[in-house]
C-alpha positions as CSV (number, residue, x, y, z in Angstrom):
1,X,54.8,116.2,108.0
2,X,58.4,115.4,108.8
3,X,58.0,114.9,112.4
4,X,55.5,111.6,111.7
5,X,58.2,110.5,109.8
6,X,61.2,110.3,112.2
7,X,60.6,109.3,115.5
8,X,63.0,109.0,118.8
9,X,63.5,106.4,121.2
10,X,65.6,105.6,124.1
11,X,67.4,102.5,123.3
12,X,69.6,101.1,126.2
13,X,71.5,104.2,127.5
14,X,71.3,105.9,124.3
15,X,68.9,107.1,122.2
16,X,68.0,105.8,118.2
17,X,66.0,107.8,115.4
18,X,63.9,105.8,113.4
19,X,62.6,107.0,110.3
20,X,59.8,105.7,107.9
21,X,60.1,105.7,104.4
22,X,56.9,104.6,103.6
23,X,56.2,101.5,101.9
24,X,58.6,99.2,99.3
25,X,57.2,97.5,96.6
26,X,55.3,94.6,98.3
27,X,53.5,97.2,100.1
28,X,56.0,96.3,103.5
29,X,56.9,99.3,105.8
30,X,60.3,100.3,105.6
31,X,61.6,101.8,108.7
32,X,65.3,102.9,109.0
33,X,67.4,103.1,112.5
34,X,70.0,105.7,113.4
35,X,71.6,104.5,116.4
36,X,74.6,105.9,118.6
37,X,73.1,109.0,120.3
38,X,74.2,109.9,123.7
39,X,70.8,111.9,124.8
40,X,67.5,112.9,123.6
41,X,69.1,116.6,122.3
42,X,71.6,115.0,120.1
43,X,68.7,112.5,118.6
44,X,66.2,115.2,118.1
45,X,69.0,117.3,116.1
46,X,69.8,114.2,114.1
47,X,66.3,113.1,113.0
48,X,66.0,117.0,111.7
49,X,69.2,117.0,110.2
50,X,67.9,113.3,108.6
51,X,64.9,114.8,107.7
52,X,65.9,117.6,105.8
53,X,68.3,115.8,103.9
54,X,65.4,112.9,102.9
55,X,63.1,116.3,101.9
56,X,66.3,117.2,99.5
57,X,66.6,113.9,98.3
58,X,70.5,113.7,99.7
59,X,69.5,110.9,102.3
60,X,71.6,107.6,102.7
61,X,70.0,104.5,104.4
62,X,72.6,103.2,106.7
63,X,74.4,100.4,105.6
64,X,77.7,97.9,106.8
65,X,78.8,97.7,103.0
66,X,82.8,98.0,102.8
67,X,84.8,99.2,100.2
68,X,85.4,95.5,99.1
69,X,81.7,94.6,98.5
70,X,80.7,97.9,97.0
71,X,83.7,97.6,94.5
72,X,83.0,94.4,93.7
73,X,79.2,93.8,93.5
74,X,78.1,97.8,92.2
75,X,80.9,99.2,90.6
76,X,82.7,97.2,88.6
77,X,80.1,95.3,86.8
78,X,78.7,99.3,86.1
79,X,82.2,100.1,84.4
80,X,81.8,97.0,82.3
81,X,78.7,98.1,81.7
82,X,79.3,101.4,80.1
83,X,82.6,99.6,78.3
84,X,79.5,97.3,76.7
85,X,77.8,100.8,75.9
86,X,80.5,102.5,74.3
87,X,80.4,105.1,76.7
88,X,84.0,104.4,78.2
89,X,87.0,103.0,76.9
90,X,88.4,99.1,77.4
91,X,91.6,100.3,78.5
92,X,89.9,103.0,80.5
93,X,87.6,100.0,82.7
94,X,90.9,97.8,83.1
95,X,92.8,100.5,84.4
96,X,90.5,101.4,87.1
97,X,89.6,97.0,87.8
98,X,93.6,97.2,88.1
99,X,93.9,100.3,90.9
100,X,90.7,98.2,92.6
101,X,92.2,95.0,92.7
102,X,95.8,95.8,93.1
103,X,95.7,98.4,95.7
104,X,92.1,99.7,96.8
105,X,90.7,96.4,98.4
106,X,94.1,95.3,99.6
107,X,94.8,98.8,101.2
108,X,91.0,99.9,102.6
109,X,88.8,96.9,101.0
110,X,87.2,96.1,104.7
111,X,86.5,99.5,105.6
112,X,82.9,100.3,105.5
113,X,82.0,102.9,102.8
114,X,80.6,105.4,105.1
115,X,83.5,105.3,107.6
116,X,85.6,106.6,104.6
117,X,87.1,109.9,105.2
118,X,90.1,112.3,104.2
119,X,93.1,111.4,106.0
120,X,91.9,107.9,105.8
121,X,93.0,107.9,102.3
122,X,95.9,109.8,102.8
123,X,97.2,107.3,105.1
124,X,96.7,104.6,102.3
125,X,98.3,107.4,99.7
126,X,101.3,107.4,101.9
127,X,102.0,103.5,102.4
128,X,101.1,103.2,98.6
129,X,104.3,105.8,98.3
130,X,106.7,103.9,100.4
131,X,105.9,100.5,99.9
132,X,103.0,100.0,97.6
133,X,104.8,98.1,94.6
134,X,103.8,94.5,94.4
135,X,107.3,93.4,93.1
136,X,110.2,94.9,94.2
137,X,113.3,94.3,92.0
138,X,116.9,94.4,92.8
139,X,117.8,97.9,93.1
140,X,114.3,99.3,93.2
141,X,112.4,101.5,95.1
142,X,110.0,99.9,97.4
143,X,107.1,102.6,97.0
144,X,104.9,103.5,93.8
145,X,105.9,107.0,92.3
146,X,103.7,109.7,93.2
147,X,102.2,109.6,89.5
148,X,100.7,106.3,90.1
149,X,99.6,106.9,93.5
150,X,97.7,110.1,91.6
151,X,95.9,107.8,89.6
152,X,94.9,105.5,92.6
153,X,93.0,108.7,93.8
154,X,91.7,109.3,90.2
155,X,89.9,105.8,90.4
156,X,88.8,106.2,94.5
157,X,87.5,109.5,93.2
158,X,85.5,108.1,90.1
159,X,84.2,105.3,92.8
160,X,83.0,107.4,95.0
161,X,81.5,109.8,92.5
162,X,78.8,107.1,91.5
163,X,78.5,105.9,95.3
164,X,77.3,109.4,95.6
165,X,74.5,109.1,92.9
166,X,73.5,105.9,94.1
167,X,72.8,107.8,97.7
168,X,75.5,105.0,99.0
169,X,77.7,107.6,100.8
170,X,76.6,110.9,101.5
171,X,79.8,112.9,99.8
172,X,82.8,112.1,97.6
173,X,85.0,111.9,100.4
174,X,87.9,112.1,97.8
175,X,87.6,115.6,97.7
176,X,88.8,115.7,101.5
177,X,91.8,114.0,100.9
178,X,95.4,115.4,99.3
179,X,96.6,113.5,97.1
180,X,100.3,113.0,95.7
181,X,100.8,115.2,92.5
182,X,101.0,113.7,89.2
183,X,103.9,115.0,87.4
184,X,103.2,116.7,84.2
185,X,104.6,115.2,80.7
186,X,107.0,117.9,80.6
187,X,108.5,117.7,84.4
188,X,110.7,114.7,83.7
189,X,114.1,114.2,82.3
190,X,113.5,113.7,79.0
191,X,116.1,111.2,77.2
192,X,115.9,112.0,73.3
193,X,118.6,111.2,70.2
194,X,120.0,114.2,67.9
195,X,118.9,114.4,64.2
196,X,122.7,112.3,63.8
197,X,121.8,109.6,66.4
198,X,118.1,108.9,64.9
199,X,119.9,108.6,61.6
200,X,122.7,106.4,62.9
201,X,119.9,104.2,64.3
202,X,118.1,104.0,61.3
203,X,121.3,103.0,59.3
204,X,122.0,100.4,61.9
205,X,118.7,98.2,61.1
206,X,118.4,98.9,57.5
207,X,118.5,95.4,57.0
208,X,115.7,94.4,60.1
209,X,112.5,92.7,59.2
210,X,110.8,95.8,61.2
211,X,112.7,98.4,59.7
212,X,109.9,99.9,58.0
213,X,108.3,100.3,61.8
214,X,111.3,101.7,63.4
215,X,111.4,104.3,60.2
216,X,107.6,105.3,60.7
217,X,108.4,106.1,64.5
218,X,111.0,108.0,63.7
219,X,110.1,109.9,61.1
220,X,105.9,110.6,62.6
221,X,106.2,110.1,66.4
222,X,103.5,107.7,66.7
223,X,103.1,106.1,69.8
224,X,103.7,102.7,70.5
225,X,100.2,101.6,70.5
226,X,99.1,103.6,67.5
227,X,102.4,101.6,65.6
228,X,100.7,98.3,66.7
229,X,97.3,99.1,65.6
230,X,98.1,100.7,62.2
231,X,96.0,98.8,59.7
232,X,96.9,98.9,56.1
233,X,93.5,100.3,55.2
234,X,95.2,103.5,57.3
235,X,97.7,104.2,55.0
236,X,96.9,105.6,51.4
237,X,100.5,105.3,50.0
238,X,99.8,106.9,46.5
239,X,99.2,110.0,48.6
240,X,101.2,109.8,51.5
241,X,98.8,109.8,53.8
242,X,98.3,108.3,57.5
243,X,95.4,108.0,59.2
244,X,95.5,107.2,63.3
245,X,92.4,105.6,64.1
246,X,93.0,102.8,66.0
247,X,95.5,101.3,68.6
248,X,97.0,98.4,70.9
249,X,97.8,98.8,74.3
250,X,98.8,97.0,77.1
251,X,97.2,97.1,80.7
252,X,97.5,94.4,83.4
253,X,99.9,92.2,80.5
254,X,96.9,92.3,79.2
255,X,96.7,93.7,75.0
256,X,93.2,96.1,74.3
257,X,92.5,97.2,70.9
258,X,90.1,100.2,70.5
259,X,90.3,103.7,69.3
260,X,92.8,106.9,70.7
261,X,91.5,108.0,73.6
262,X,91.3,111.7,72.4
263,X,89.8,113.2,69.5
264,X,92.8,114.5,68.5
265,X,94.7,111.3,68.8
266,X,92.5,110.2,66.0
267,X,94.4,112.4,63.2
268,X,95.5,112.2,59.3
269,X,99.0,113.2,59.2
270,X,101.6,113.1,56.0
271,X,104.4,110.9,55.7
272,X,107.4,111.4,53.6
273,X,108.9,109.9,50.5
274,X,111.5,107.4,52.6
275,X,108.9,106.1,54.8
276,X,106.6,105.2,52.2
277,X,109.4,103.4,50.5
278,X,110.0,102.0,53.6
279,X,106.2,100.4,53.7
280,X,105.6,99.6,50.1
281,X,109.1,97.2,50.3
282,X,108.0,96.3,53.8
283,X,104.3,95.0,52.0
284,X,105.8,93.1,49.5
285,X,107.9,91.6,52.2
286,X,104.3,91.0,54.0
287,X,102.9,89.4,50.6
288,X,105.6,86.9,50.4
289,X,105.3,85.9,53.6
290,X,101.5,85.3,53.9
291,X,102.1,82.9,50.5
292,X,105.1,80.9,52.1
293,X,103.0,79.9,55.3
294,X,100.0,79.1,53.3
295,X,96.8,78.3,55.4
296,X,98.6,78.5,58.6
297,X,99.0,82.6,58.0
298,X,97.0,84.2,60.3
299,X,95.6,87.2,58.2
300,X,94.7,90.7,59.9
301,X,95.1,94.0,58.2
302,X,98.0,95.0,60.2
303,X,100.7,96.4,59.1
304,X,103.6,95.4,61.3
305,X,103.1,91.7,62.9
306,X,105.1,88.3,63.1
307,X,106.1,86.2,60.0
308,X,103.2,84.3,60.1
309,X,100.9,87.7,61.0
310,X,100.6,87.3,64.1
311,X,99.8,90.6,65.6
312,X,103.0,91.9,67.5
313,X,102.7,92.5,71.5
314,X,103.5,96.6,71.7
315,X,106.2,94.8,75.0
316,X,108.1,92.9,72.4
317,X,108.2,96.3,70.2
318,X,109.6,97.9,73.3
319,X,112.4,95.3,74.3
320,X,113.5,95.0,70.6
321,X,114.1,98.5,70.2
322,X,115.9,98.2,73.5
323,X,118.1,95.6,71.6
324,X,118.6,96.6,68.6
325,X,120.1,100.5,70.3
326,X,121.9,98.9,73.0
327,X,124.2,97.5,69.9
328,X,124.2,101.3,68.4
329,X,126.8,102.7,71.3
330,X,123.8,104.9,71.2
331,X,122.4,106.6,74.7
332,X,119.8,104.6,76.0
333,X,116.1,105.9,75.7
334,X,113.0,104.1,75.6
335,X,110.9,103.7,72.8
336,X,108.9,106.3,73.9
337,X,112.6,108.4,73.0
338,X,111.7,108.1,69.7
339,X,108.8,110.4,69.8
340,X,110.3,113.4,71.8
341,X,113.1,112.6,69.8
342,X,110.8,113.7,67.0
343,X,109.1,116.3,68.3
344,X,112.8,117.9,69.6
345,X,114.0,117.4,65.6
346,X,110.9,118.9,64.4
347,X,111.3,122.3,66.3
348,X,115.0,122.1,65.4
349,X,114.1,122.2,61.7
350,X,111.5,125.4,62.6
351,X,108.3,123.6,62.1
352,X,105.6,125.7,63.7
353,X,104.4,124.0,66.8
354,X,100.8,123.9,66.4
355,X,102.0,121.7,63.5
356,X,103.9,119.6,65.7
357,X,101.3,119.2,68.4
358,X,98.9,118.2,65.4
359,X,101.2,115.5,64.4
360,X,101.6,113.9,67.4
361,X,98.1,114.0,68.2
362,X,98.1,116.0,71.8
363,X,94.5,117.4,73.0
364,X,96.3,121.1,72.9
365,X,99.2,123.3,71.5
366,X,99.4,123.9,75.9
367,X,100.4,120.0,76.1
368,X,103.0,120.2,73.8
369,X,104.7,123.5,74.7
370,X,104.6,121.9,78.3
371,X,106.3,118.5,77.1
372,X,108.9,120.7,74.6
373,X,109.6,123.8,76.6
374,X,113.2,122.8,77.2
375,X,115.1,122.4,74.0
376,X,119.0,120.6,73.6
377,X,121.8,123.3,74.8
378,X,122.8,123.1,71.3
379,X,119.6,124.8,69.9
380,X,119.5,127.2,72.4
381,X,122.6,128.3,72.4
382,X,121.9,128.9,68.5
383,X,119.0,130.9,69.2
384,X,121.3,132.9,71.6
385,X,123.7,133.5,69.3
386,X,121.2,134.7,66.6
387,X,118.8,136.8,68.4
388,X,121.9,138.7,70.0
389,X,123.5,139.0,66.4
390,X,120.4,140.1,65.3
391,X,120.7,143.1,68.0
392,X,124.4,143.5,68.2
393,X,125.0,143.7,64.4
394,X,127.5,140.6,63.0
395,X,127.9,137.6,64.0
396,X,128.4,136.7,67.6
């Protein structure tokens, strides 16, 4: 049965397998060639190799499709697709269309799919390393940081996962290639503020429109996206109560509001006395402001946005708290501080850290002893001191 289906010919000084597939749906024959072999040995093994693999369903016509047309016209409009079925997230979709556009078709967007292989990709891992940023700024490294190439191969990888189950290319040829290592949450320097510099911030911008924000940060370690999306409808401030159900994030300078990627990062969480003092003066504020601009307000449920409630870009969040610390003589962190700043205060006090982890919303009590595993000299050299005066007798 598979021998009427493949046959082989001598073509020019080589020799072709051509193999029928039966009829399409306008009842044409559809015949496939497999060109490129150098005797009649190499062509018989071929057309059983090709033959076994359409018996197993894991045959691929040939096809000249690159990387660029395959992108483009399959897989893309697919992820928009499942973003239209709720089956993945907005900011999910734009971050692989941003990986595609910015670096996959520029680096390997001619190739043809099927000529993809292993150290191909390594070869475009390795210029993405040294000289893969688009902009290069005074002062700054040429080459994208090995986290970001990681998550080049992440989208390459998802690509050819779903060329594989659309018999495009025969195997994810991903999984031949060896990819930079992303570094964990927990690898990297981590720039935090003491109990004493959080509440020397906080003093500093009593008087800020936002200083109900830069409180609620402080005092919960919400992210910056989950800040921008909170909703007043979140907050149940006769119970002090905060729900994190939706956010606002950036990708490609772009804003996308949807819903924590995680489970988890959709949590209730408590919030103390200060804080909601902090947001019921910070919604009256809100209240007075909505009646001096009249018709011209633009009215959302969120909590934290411009005068005239405008919702506020999570970038202008980021460069004001920049601002407003670089006039603390603080050290500089990022906004992103504020939340291991939290989570280091937290242990500090003793709160157990499957509380913590909860709190902050992480997939796993693993992730956050990962992230928190090194602890200011300070602390540890009070835990030293009282575990050994625990064993010595006295104080030590």
């Amino acid at each position: 049965m598979s021998g009427a289906r493949g046959t082989v010919i001598r073509r020019g000084k080589g020799y072709s397998v051509i193999l029928d597939l039966g009829r399409d749906a306008e009842g044409k024959r559809v015949r496939k060639w497999h060109s490129g072999y150098k005797d009649k040995t190499e062509a018989e093994e071929a057309r059983t190799d090709l033959l076994s693999k359409l018996d197993k369903g894991e045959y691929t016509p040939p096809n000249r499709l690159t990387v660029k047309q395959f992108a483009e016209g399959q897989w893309l409009p697919s992820i928009e697709a499942l973003v239209a079925g709720e089956r993945m997230k907005p900011s999910t979709a734009a971050s692989y269309r941003v990986q595609i556009n910015a670096h996959v078709i520029p680096g390997i967007g001619s190739v043809v799919m099927k000529d993809l292989n292993g150290p191909m990709l390594n070869k475009l891992y390795t210029k993405l390393l040294t000289s893969g940023r688009r902009k290069v700024s005074e002062g700054q490294a040429a080459g994208l940081s090995p986290t970001s190439v990681h998550l080049v191969h992440v989208t390459i990888h998802r690509m050819l996962k779903d060329a594989v189950r659309w018999n495009v290319v025969p195997r994810n040829w991903a999984d031949l290639a060896d990819p930079p290592r992303a570094r964990k949450s927990g690898e990297e320097t981590m720039e935090t503020w003491t109990p004493e510099q959080l509440r020397t911030f906080v003093e500093a911008v009593s008087m800020d429109r936002l200083q109900a924000l830069w409180l609620t940060l402080i005092t919960t370690g919400l992210r910056r996206g989950e800040i921008a999306g909170l909703r007043w409808q979140d907050v149940k401030l006769d119970t002090r109560r905060l729900r994190i159900s939706r956010n606002r994030v950036v990708v490609d300078h772009k804003v996308i509001e949807g819903t924590p990627k995680t489970p988890k990062s959709r949590r209730d969480i408590g919030i103390d006395p200060a804080t909601v003092a902090a947001l019921k003066a910070h919604k009256a504020r809100q209240a007075e402001e909505r009646l001096a601009w009249g018709p011209t307000y633009q009215a959302t449920d969120l909590i934290f946005t411009w005068e005239d409630g405008r919702p506020l870009h999570p970038d202008l969040i980021s460069r004001t708290f920049v601002r407003l610390a670089s006039k603390c003589d603080l050290p500089r962190i990022t906004i992103h501080g504020l939340r291991h700043s939290y989570a280091t205060a937290a242990l500090e006090a003793g709160v157990a850290l499957k509380v913590i982890s909860d709190r902050l919303g992480h997939s796993s009590i693993s992730i956050t002893a990962d992230i928190y595993s090194h602890v200011r000299p300070e602390i540890d050299q009070a835990a030293a001191n009282q575990v050994a005066g625990l064993i010595l007798g006295g104080a030590s």
